[in-house]
Structures are given as structure tokens and as C-alpha cells.
C-alpha positions in Angstrom: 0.0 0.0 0.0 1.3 3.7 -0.6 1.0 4.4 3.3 2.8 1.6 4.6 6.0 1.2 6.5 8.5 -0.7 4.1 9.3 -4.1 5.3 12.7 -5.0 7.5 14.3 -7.0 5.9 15.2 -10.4 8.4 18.3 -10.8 10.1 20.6 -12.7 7.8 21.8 -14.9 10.9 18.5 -16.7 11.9 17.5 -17.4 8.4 20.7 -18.6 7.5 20.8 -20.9 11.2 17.5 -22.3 9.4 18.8 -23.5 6.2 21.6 -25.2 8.0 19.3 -27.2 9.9 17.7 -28.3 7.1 20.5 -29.3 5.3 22.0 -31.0 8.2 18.6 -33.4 8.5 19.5 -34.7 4.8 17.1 -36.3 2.4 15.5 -38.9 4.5 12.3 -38.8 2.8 13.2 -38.6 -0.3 15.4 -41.4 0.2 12.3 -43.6 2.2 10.4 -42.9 -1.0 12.9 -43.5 -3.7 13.2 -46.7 -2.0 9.8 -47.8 -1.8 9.0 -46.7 -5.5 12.5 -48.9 -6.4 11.0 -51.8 -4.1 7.4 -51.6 -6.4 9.3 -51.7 -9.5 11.3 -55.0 -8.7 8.1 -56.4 -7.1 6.0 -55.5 -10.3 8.8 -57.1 -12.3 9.1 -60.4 -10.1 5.5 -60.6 -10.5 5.1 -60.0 -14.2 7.8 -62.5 -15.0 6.8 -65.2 -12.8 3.0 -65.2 -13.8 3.5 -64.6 -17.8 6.8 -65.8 -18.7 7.1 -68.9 -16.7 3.6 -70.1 -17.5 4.2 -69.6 -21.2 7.6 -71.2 -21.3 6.6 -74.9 -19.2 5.4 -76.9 -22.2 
């Protein structure tokens, strides 16, 4: 608005403190999930070749 104050901007310190703690707590769910969609894949294939390939090569 043309009336109001400009804003401050934040102390560098705390904001910077902030993205060092994230940083420091890593990728752990991005990890848990890369994992689990990696585990779904090699299930899915498991699956897909033991119930189609198998059947179709036992004569």
C-alpha cells in the first residue's frame, strides 16, 4: 500500500541458522520414497515375469 512502513528486511543470521538445519537433517524422505518406488518396481517385475513368462515357457 502507498501508506505503509517498508518491510525489514530479516536478520541474515536466523534465516541462514535455518537453512543449516535443514540441510544437516539430509534427504531422508526422499530417500524412504525412492526406496519404496525402487521396491514396487522389482516387485511389479518379479510378479510380471513369474506369472507370464514362466507359464508360457513350461510346455
Amino acid at each position: 500500500m502507498i501508506n505503509s512502513s517498508s518491510p525489514q528486511p530479516p536478520a541474515s543470521g536466523s534465516e541462514d541458522d535455518d537453512v543449516e538445519a535443514i540441510v544437516r537433517a539430509g534427504p531422508g524422505g526422499a530417500v524412504a520414497v525412492a526406496g519404496i518406488a525402487t521396491a514396487v518396481v522389482v516387485g511389479l517385475w518379479f510378479a510380471f515375469y513369474l506369472l507370464v513368462f514362466l507359464p508360457r515357457s513350461v510346455p
